[in-house]
N, C-alpha and C positions, 0 to 999 in steps of 0.2 A: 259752843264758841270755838272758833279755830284758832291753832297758835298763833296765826297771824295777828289777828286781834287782840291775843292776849300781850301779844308783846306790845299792840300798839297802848294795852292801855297802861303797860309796866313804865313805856316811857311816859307816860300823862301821868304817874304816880310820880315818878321821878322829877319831872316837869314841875310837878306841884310843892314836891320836897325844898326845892331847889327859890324856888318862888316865897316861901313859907320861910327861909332861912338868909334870904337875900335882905339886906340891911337896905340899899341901897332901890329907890321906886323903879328908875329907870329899868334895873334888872328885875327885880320880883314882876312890873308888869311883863317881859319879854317872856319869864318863863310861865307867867299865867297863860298868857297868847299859846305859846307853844302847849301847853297842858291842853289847853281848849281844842288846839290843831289836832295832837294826837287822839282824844276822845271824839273826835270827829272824824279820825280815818278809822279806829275802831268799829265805831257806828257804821258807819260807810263800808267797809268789809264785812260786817257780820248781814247786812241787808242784804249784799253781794250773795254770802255763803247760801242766808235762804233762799233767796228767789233760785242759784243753781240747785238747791234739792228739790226745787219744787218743780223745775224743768227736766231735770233728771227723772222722778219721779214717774211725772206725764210723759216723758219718751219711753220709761221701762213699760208703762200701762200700756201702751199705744203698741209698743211689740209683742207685749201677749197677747196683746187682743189681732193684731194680721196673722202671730205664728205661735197658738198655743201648742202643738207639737213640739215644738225648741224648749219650755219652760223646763225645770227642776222640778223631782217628785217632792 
C-alpha cells in the first residue's frame, strides 16, 4: 500500500470518527459520504499503484530481453 493511500484511508477513519460522534443527521450523513469518498480514492490509488508495477515490470522484462549485456550480475 502506498502512503498515499494510507493517508487516504486515515481520513475515511477520521471521516467516520467524525460521523459516529456527530449528534446531529445532516452532519453524521456528510461525513459518512466523505468517509465513503476517501475509501474510494484509497481504492482508486492502490489499483493505480498496481497496474504501474505491473507496467514497470513488463518494461524491465522487455529491456533484458533487447539488452541482456546491460543487466546486473
Amino acid at each position: 500500500m502506498t502512503d498515499l493511500a494510507v493517508t487516504y484511508r486515515g481520513y475515511a477513519d477520521r471521516a467516520q470518527a467524525d460521523a459516529d460522534a456527530a449528534t446531529l443527521e445532516n452532519v453524521r450523513e456528510r461525513n459518512q459520504r466523505a468517509a465513503q469518498a476517501w475509501m474510494q480514492m484509497a481504492e482508486r490509488q492502490e489499483r493505480t499503484d498496481r497496474g504501474r508495477a505491473v507496467r514497470e515490470s513488463a518494461a524491465a522484462a522487455a529491456r533484458a530481453e533487447l539488452h541482456p549485456e546491460q543487466q546486473p550480475n
